[in-house]
N, C-alpha and C positions, 0 to 999 in steps of 0.2 A: 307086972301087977294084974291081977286078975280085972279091973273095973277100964283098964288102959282100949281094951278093944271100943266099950261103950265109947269113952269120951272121944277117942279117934271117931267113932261113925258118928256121934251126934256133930262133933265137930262139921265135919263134912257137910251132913245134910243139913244144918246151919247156912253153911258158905254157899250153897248149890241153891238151899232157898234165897240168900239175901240178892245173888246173882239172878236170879229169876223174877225174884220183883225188881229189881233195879232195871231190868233191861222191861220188864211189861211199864212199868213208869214212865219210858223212854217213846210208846207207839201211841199216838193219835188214838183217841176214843175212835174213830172211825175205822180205822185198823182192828181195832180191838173186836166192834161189830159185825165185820162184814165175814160172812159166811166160807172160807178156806179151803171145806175138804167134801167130799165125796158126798158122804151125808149132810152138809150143809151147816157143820160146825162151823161158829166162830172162835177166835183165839179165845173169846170169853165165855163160851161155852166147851169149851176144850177144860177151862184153868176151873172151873165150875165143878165140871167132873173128876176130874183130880182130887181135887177138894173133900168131896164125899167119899170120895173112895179113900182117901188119908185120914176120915175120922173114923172110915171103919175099920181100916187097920188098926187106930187106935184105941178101939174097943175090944175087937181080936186080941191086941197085943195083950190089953187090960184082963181080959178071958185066960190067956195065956199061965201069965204071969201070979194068978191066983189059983193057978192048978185048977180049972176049967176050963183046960184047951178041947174036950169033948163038945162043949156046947157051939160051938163056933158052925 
């Protein structure tokens, strides 16, 4: 069926979200705070930017999908 691909990937990245916040649910606010990487990201500065960058996907996508993949 032609719609099967979609439901398969949102499926997915359903499960891959719920497993993401279950295990961030799981670490100490402190954890969550303290600076991890190079640049001085914390886990919640990390899951921050993600964030943003998945609503502008979601705008893209929206761009997309109205035949105004040009404007992007």
């Amino acid at each position: 069926m032609p719609g099967d691909w979609r439901n398969h990937a949102l499926g997915r990245m359903r499960r891959s979200r719920a497993a993401s916040l279950r295990f961030l649910a799981r670490l100490p606010e402190r954890a969550l705070l303290q600076p991890r990487t190079q640049g001085k990201w914390s886990v919640k500065d990390t899951c921050a930017h993600i964030g943003a960058w998945e609503e502008e996907a979601v705008r893209r996508l929206a761009l997309i999908q109205r035949g105004r993949a040009a404007r992007i």
